[in-house]
C-alpha positions as CSV (number, residue, x, y, z in Angstrom):
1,X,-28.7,35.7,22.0
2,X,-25.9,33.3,23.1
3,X,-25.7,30.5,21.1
4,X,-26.7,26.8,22.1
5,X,-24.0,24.3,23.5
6,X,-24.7,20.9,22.3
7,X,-25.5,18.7,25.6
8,X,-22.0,17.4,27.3
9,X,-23.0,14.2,26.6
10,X,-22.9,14.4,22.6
11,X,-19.5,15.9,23.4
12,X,-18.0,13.1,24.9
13,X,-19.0,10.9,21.7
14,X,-17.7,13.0,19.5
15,X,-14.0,13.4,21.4
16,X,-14.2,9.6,21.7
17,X,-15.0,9.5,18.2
18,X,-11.9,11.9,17.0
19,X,-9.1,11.0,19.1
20,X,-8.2,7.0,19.7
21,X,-8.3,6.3,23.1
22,X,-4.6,5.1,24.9
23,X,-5.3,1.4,24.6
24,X,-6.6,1.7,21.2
25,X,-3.2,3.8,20.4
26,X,-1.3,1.1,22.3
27,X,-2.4,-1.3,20.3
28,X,-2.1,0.5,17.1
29,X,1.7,0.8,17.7
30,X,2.2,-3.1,18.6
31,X,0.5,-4.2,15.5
32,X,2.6,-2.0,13.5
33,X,5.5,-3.2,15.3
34,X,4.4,-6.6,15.0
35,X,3.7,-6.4,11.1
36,X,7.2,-4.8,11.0
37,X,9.2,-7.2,12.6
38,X,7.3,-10.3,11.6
39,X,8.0,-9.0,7.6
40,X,12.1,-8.6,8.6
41,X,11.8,-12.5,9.7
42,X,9.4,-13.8,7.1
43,X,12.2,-11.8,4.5
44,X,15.4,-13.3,6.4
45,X,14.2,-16.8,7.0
46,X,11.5,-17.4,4.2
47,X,7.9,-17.1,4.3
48,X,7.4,-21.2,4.3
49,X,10.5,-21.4,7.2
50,X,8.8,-19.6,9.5
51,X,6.8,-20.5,12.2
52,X,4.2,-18.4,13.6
53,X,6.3,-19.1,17.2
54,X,9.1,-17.4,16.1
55,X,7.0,-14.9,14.9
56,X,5.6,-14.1,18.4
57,X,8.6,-14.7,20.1
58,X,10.9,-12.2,17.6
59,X,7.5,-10.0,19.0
60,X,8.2,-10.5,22.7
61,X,4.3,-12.0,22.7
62,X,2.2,-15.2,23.6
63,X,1.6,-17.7,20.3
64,X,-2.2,-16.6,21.3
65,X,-1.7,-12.8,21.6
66,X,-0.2,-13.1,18.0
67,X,-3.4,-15.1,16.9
68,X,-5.6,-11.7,18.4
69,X,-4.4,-9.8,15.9
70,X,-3.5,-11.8,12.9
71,X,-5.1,-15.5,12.2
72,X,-2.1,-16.4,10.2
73,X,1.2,-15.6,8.6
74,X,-0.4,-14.7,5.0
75,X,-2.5,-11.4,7.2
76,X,0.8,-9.9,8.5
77,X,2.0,-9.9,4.7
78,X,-1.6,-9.0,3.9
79,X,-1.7,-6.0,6.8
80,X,1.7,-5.2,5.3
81,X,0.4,-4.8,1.7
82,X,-2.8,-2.7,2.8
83,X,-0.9,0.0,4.5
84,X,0.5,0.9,0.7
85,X,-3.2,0.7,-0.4
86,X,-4.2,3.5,2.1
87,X,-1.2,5.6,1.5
88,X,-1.8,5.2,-2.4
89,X,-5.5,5.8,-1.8
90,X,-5.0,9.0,0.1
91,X,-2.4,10.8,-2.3
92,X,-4.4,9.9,-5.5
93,X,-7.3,11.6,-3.6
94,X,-5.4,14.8,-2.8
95,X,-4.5,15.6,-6.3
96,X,-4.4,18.7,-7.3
97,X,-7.7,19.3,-9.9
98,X,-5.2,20.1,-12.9
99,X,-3.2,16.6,-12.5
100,X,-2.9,14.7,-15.8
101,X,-4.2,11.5,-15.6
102,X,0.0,10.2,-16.0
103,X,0.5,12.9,-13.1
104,X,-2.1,11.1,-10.8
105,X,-0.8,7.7,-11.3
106,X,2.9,9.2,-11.2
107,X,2.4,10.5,-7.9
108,X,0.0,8.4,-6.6
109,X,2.6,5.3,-7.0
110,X,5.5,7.1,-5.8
111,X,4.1,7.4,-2.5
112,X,4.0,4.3,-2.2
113,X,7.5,3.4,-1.9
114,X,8.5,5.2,1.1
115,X,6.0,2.4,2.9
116,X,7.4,-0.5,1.4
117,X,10.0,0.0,4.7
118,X,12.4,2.0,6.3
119,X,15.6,1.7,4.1
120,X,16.0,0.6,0.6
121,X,17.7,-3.0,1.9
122,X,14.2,-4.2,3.7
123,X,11.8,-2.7,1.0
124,X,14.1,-4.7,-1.2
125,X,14.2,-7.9,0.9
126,X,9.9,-7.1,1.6
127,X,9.1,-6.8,-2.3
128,X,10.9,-10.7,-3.2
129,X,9.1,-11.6,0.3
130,X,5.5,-10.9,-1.6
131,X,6.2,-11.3,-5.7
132,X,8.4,-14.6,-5.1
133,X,6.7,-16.4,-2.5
134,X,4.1,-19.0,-4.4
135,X,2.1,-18.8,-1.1
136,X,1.6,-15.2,-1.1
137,X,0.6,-14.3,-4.9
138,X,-2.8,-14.3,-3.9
139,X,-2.0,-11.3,-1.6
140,X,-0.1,-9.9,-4.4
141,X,-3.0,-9.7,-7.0
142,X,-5.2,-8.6,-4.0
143,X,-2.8,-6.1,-3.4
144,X,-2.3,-4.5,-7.0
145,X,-6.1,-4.8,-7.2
146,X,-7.0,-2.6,-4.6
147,X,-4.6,0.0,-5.9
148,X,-5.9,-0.8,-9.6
149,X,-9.7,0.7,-7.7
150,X,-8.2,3.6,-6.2
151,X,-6.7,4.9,-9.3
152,X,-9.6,3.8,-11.5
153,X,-12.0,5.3,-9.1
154,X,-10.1,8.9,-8.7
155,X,-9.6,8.9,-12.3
156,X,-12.9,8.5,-13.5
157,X,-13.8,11.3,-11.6
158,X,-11.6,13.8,-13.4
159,X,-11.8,12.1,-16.9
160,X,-13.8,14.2,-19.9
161,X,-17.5,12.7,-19.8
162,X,-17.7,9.9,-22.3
163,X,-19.8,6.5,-22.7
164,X,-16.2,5.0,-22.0
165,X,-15.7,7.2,-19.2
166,X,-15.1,4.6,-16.0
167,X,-13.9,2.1,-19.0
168,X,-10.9,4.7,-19.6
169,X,-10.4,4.9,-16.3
170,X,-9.9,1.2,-15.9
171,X,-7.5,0.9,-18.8
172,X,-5.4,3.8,-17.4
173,X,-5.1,2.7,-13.8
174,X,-4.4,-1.0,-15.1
175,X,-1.7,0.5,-17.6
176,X,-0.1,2.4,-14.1
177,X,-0.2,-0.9,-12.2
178,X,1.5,-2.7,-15.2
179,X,4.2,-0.2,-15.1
180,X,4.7,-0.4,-11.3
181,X,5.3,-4.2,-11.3
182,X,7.6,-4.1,-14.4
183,X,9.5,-1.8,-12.3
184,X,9.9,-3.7,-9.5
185,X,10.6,-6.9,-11.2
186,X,13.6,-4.7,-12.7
187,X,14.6,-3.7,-9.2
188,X,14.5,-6.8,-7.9
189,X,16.3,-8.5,-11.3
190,X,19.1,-5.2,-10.0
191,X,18.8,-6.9,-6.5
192,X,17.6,-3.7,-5.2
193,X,21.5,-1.4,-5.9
194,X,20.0,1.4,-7.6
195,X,16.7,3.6,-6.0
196,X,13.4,2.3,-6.8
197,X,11.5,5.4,-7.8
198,X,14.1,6.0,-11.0
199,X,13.4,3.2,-12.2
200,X,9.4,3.4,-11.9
201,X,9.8,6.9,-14.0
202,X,11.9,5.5,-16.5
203,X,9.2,3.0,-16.9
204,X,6.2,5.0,-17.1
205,X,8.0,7.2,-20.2
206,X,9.1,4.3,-21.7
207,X,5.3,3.2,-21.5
208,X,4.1,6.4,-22.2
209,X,6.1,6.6,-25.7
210,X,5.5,3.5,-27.0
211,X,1.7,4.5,-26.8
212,X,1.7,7.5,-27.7
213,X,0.5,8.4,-31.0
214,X,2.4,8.7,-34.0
215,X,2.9,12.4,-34.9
């Protein structure tokens, strides 16, 4: 017996569900260009010393096409920010079952890095853009909060069952976060010279023997 096709037009949702129409893509790839070259500008000039004309104009668009995707200068910082909380949300979710809770936050905040920009001088010049601007710490601790979810969320999933369960998980993902942003405020007290991820390991041992138990 030949097997039922669903009717063509439940296939034409679901292709226009999977697979992003050409303006959608378009669109896509000028906002990432946009958040791109609006951080380079916001980094080189200052956050404060920029206008949102410039902004558009170093974008080759209208003051009002710039205001269709982003309502002000702090959502370009904040779009910025939330592409490392996707990419930190997807690899704590992929991994492996046998990751230590230090192996999930390990890996899960190394991939983060590699977003921060395209070479190590902008993801330098982008990190004192966001953690030394007064106007942007909100988007800062919004940031690190979102990340501090993802972890505690993933972890509490793999933890032993316990009364304390998610309340383990919370400690742990805030100890990982903690670790992150004492790295980078080393990098950026190194002005960026050596590579960001050595630095983020050194941390996390030095974190994980100070609490360690005595033997």
């Amino acid at each position: 017996m030949p097997v039922p096709r669903p009717p063509v037009s439940s296939l034409r949702v679901v292709a226009s569900v999977s697979a992003p129409s050409r303006r959608e893509a378009r669109r896509s790839e000028t906002r990432a260009a946009l958040i791109e070259g609006a951080m380079r500008l916001l980094a080189t000039q200052g956050f404060d010393s920029t206008t949102v004309d410039e902004i558009a104009a170093s974008a080759g668009i209208s003051r009002r096409t710039l205001f269709r995707y982003f309502p002000t200068k702090a959502d370009i910082v904040t779009a910025w920010a939330q592409n490392m909380t996707d990419v930190l949300t997807a690899s704590v979710a992929s991994c492996p079952a046998d990751f230590t809770p230090q192996d999930m936050i390990r890996t899960a905040l190394e991939a983060v890095v590699p977003q921060m920009a395209k070479n190590r001088a902008e993801a330098y010049a982008f990190a004192c853009l966001i953690e030394r601007t007064p106007a942007l710490l909100s988007v800062s601790l919004r940031k690190y909060a979102g990340w501090e979810d993802a972890l505690a969320a993933a972890l509490a999933s793999r933890l032993p069952a316990s009364p304390d369960r998610a309340l383990a998980a919370r400690v742990a993902a805030r100890s990982g976060i903690a670790a992150f942003r004492t790295a980078l405020d080393e990098w950026i007290r190194l002005k960026g010279r050596p590579a960001l991820v050595p630095i983020l390991h050194n941390v996390l041992a030095l974190q994980a023997g100070l609490l360690a138990p005595p033997a």
